[in-house]
FIKENU-388045 format. One record per residue (C-alpha): residue in three letters; residue number from 1; x, y, z. Coordinates in steps of 0.2 Angstrom, whole numbers, padded with zeros to 4 digits, m for minus. Example, Ala and Ser with C-alpha at 12.3 -4.5 7.8 and 13.67 -1.06 7.14 Angstrom:
% residues 2
     r     k      xx      yy      zz
   ALA     1    0062   m0022    0039
   SER     2    0068   m0005    0036
END
This chain:
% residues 389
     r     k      xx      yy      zz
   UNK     1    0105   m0043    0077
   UNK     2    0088   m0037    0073
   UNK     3    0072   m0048    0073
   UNK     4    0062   m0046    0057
   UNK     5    0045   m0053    0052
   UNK     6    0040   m0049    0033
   UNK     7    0021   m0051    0029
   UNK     8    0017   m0053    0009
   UNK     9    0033   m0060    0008
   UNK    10    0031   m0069   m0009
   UNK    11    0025   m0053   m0017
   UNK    12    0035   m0038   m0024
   UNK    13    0037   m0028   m0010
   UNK    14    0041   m0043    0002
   UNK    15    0054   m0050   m0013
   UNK    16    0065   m0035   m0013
   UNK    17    0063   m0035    0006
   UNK    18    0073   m0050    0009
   UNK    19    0081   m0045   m0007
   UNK    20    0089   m0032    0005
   UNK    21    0089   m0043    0020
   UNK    22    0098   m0055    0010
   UNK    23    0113   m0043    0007
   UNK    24    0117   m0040    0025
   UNK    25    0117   m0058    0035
   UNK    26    0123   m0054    0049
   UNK    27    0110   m0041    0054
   UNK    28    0098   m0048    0053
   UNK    29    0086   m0064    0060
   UNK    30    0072   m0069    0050
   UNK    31    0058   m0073    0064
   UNK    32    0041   m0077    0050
   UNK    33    0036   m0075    0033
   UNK    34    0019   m0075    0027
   UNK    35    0013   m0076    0009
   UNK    36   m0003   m0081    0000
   UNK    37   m0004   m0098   m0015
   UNK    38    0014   m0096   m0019
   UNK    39    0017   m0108   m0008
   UNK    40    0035   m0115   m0018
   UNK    41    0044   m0096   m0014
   UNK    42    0036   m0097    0003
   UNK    43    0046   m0111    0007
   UNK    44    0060   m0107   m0003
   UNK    45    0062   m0090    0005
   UNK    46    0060   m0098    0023
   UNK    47    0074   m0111    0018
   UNK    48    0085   m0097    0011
   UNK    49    0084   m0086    0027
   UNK    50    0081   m0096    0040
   UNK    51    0066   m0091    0047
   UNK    52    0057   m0098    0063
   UNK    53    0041   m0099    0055
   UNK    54    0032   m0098    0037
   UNK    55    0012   m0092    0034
   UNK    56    0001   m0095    0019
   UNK    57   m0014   m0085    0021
   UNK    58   m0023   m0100    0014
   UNK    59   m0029   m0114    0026
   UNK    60   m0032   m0127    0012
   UNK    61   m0013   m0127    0008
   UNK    62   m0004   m0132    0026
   UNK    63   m0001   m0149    0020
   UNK    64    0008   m0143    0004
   UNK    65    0017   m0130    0015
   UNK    66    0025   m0142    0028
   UNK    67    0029   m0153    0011
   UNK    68    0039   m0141    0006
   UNK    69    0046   m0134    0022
   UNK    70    0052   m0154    0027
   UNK    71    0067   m0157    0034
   UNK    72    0070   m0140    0036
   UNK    73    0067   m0138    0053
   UNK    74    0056   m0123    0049
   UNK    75    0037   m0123    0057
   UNK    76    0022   m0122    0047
   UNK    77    0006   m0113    0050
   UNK    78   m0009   m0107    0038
   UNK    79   m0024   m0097    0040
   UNK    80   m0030   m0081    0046
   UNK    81   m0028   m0084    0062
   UNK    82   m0012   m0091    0059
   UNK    83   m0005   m0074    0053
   UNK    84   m0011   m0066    0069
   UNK    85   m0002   m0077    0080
   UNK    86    0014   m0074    0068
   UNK    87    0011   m0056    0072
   UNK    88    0012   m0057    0090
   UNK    89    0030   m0065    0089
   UNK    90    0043   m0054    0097
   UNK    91    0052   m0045    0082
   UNK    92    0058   m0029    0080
   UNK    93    0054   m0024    0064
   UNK    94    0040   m0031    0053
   UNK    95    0036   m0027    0035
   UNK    96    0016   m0024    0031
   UNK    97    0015   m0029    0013
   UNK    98    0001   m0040    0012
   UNK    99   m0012   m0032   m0002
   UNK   100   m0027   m0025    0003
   UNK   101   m0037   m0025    0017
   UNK   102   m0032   m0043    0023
   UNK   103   m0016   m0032    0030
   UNK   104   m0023   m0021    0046
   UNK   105   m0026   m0034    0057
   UNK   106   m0009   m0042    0056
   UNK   107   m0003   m0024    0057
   UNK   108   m0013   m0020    0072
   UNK   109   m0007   m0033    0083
   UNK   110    0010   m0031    0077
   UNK   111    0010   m0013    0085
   UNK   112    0000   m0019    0101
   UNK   113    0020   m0029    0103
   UNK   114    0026   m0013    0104
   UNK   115    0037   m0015    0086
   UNK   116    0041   m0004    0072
   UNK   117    0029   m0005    0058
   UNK   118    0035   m0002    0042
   UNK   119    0020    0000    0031
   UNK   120    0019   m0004    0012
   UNK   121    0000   m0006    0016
   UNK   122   m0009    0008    0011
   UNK   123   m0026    0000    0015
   UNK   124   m0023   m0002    0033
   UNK   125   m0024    0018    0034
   UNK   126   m0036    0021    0019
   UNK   127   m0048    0009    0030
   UNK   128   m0043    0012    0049
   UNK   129   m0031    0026    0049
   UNK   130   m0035    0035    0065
   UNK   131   m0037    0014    0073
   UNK   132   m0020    0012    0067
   UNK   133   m0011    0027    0073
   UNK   134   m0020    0029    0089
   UNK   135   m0015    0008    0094
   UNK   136    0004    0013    0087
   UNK   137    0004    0030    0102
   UNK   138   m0005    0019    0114
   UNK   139    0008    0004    0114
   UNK   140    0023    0014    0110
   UNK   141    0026    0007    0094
   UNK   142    0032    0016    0078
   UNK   143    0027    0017    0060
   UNK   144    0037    0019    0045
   UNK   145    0031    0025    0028
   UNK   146    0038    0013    0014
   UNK   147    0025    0019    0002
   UNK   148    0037    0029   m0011
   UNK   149    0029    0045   m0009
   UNK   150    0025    0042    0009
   UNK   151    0043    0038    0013
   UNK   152    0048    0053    0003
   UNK   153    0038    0066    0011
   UNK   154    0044    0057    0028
   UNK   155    0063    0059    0021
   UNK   156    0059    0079    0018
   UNK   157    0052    0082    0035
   UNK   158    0065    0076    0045
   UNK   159    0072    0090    0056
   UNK   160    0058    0102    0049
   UNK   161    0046    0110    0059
   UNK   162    0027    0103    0052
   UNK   163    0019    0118    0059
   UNK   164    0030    0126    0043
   UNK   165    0023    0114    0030
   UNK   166    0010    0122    0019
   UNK   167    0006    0109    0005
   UNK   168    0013    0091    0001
   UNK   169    0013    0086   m0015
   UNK   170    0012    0069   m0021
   UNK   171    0015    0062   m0041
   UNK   172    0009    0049   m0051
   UNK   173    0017    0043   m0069
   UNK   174   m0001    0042   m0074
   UNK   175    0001    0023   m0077
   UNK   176   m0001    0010   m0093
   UNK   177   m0014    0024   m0102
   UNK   178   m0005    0040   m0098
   UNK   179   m0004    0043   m0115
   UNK   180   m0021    0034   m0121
   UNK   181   m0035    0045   m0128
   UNK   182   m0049    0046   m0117
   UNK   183   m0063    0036   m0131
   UNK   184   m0051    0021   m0129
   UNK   185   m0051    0020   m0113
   UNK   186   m0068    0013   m0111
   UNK   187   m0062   m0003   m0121
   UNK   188   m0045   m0005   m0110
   UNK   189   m0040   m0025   m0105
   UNK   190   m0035   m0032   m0090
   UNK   191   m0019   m0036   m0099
   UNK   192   m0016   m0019   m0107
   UNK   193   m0018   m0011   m0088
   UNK   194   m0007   m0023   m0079
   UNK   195    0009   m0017   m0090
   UNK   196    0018   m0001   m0080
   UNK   197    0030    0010   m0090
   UNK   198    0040    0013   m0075
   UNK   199    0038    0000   m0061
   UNK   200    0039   m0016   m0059
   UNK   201    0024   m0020   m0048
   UNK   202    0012   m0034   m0043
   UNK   203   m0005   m0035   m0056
   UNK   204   m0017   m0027   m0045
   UNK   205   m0009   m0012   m0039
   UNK   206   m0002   m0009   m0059
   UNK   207   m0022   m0009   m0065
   UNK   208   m0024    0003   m0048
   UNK   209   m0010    0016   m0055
   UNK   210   m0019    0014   m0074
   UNK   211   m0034    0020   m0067
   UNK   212   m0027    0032   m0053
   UNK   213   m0036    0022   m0039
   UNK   214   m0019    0019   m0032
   UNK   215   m0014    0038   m0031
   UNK   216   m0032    0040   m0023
   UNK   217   m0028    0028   m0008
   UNK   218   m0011    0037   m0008
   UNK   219   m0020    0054   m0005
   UNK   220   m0031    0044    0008
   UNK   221   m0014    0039    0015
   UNK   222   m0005    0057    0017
   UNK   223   m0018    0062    0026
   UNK   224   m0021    0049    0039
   UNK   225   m0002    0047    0038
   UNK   226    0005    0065    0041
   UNK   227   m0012    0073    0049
   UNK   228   m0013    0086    0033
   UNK   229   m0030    0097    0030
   UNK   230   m0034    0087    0013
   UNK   231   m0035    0104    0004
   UNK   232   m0016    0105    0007
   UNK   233   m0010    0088   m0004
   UNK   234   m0009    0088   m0023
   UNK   235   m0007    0075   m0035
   UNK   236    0004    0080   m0052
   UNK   237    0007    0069   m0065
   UNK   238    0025    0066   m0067
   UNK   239    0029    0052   m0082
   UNK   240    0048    0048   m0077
   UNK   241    0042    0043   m0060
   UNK   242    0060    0051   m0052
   UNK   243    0052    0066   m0043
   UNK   244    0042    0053   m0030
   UNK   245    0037    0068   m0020
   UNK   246    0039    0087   m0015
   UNK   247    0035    0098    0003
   UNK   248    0030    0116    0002
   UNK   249    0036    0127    0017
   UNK   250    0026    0143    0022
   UNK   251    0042    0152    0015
   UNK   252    0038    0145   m0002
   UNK   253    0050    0133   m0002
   UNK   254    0048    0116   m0011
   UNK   255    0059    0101   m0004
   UNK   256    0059    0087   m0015
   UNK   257    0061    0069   m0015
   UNK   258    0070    0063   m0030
   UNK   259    0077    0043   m0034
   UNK   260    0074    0030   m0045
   UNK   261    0058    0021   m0048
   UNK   262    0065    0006   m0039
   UNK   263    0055    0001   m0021
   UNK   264    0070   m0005   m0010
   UNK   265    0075    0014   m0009
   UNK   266    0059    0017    0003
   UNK   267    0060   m0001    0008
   UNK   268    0080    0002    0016
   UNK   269    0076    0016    0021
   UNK   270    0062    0011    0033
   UNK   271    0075   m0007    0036
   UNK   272    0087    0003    0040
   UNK   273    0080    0020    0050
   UNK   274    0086    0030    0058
   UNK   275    0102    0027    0048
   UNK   276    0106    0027    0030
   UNK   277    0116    0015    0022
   UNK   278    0120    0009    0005
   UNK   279    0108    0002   m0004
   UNK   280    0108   m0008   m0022
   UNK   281    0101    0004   m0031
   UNK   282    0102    0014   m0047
   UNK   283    0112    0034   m0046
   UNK   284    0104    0045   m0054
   UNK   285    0113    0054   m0069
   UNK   286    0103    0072   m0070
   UNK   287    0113    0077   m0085
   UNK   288    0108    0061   m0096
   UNK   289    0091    0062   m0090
   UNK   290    0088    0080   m0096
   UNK   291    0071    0086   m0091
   UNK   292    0058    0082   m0077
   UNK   293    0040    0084   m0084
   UNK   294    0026    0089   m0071
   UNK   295    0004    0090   m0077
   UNK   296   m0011    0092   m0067
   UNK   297   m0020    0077   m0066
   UNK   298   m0037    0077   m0076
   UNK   299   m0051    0072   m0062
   UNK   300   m0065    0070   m0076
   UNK   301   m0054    0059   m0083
   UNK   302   m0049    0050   m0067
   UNK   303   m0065    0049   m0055
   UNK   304   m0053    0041   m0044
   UNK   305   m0045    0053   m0037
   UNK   306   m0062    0064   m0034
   UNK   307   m0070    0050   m0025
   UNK   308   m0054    0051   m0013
   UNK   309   m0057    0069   m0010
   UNK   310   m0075    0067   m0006
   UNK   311   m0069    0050    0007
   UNK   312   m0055    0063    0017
   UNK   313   m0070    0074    0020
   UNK   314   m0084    0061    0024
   UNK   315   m0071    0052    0037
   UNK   316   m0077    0040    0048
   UNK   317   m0077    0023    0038
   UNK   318   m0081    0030    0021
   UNK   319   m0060    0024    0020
   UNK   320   m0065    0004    0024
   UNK   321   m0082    0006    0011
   UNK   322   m0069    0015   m0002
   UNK   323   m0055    0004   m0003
   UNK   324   m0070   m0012   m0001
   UNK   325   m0077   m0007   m0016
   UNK   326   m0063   m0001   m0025
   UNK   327   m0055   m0022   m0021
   UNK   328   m0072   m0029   m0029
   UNK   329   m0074   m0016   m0043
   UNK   330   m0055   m0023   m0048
   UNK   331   m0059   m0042   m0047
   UNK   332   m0075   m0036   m0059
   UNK   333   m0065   m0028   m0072
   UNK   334   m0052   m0044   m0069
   UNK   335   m0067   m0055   m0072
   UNK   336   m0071   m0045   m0087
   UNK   337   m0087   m0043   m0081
   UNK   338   m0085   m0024   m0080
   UNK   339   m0076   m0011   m0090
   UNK   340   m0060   m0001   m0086
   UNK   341   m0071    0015   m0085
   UNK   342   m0085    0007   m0075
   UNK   343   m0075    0002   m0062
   UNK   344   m0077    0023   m0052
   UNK   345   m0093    0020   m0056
   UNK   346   m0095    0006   m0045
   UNK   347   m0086    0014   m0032
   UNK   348   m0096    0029   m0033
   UNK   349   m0114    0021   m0031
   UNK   350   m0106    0011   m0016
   UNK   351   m0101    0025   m0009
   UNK   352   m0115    0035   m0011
   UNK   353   m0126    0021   m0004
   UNK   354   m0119    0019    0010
   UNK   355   m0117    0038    0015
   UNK   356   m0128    0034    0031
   UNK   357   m0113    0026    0038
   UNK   358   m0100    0038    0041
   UNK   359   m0093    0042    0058
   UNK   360   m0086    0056    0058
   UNK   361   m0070    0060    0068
   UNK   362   m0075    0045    0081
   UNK   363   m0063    0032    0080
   UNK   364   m0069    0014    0072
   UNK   365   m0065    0000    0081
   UNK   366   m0060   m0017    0071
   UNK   367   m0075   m0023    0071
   UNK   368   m0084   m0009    0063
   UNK   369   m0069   m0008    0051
   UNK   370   m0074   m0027    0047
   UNK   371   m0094   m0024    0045
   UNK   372   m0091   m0008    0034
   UNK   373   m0079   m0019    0023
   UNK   374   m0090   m0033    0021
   UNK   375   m0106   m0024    0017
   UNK   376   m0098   m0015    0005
   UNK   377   m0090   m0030   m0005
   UNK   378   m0108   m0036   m0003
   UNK   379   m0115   m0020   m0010
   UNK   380   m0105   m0019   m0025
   UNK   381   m0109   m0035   m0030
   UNK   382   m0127   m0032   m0029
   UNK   383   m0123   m0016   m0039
   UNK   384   m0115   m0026   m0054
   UNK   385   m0130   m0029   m0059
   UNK   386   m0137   m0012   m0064
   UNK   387   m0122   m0007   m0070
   UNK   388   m0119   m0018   m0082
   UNK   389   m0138   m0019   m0088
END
């Protein structure tokens, strides 16, 4: 029986996790689950599954925790702090699906146990790729992609040679204003960027597809992840969302990943490797479906994804200021204090103002990881100012 730990467990990744978990009883123990306020599906998903331990990230709600938990046996932490020390519980596999960069520590000290990793997030290597790769090859720990893309381009290596690869090819459905003229863009709401065409996803990352800032971490991701010169991955607009990535082999062969949009294929994938086994998700029927469509991405019209292209060349921390940034210039535009437009815009003046700081091919330590991210939120907020004046 494996020993499993899911971080974000309360959110959609973390859901269909145990969704999965759920299904197969006897394979697996539950050791912790984390989540963040949803304190009612923390607890209910501990009682469900037995787990050792349940996490809120938030401090202030311990007492409502163990409330909810009493009776059951099942122990009760909160904080930061607290997540860390779930971290360091012996398990065999742990699911990284907190959002944003709140998720590399936990993950880093998960690998320091020696674990497999399965990683749904992106931030940890849009921030700290070469800190988390290098502490996974030190420790004898594993990562596991459960991005889709990630996770498909993982699926088409397997038993290739990478010194044959000559491009990777990610895609994007282009999100809620794929089919938006650009003028109208500039008065998008939160509400009208929240709602995907294709996938059900948390509200943050939604608005991050709408505005293509997700496909840019992604990018970000393929490189740190699969050690690709960034001139060798492409984005291409794909609308059905079925075609979740494609490799190109020197021989001009193009492998290609194809599924449903649905997130326990990557997710039971990385559960369930090195094996495959049934999962609970939609066949595909090629002949009903008809026609796969492919664009190039319009980068005037998505800054996003240029920004992303300018961090893999900077390196050094310009990840951490990025995806910093990119988290404040999205609570803005959730505040309405910002438009949908000005949110690369913010990113951009960040970035560019704290160009001075990048590293280069040394590897950041957490700490620096920490300050980068930090002066950057700071920064941005500062920045607000002139940009909406």
């Amino acid at each position: 029986m494996r020993r499993v730990t899911v971080f974000g467990s309360t959110g959609s990744i973390g859901c269909s996790t145990l969704d999965l978990i759920a299904r197969r009883p006897d394979a697996f123990r539950v050791v912790a689950l984390t989540g963040g306020t949803n304190v009612a599906r923390l607890a209910a998903q501990a009682r469900a599954v037995g787990a050792e331990i349940a996490v809120t990230a938030h401090a202030d709600r311990l007492d409502e925790l163990r409330a909810a938990l009493a009776g059951s046996g099942i122990e009760a932490a909160a904080g930061p702090a607290a997540l860390v020390e779930a971290a360091r519980r012996p398990a065999d596999w742990i699911m990284s699906g907190i959002v944003g960069a709140a998720g590399l520590e936990p993950g880093l000290v998960a690998l320091e146990q020696g674990t497999t990793l399965a990683l749904a997030n992106k931030e940890s290597l849009v921030c700290a790729g070469p800190l988390l790769m290098e502490t996974a090859r030190a420790h004898g720990a594993r990562v596991l992609p459960v991005d889709s893309e990630h996770s498909a381009v993982f699926q088409a290596l397997i038993g290739e040679d990478s010194a044959a690869v000559e491009r990777i090819v990610i895609t994007a459905s282009g999100g809620a204003f794929r089919d938006w003229p650009p003028e109208r863009l500039a008065q998008a709401t939160p509400e009208e960027a929240a709602t995907h065409p294709n996938w059900d996803m948390g509200q943050r990352i939604t608005i991050d597809s709408a505005s293509l800032f997700n496909k840019a971490l992604e990018l970000i991701e393929t490189k740190e992840f699969f050690g690709i010169d960034p001139d060798r991955i492409e984005v291409l607009i794909h609308p059905e969302s079925l075609v979740h990535a494609l490799v190109g082999f020197a021989d001009g062969a193009l492998m290609a990943h194809i599924g449903p949009p649905d997130m326990r294929h990557a997710i039971g994938f990385a559960l369930n490797w090195p094996e495959r086994r049934d999962l609970p998700v939609e066949r595909l029927d090629l002949a009903r479906i008809g026609q796969l469509t492919f664009a190039a991405p319009d980068e005037a019209r998505h800054p996003a994804l240029r920004l992303a292209r300018d961090v893999m060349r900077d390196g050094g921390l310009s990840g951490a200021v990025f995806n910093a940034a990119k988290e404040r210039a999205l609570d803005h535009f959730l505040g309405r204090r910002i438009g949908f437009l000005q949110m690369a815009e913010l990113v951009e003046r960040v970035l560019d103002k704290m160009s001075s700081d990048r590293l280069g091919n040394r590897v950041p330590t957490l700490d620096m990881v920490r300050d980068a991210d930090a002066r950057a939120r700071a920064l941005a907020d500062e920045t607000l100012g002139a940009l909406t004046a």
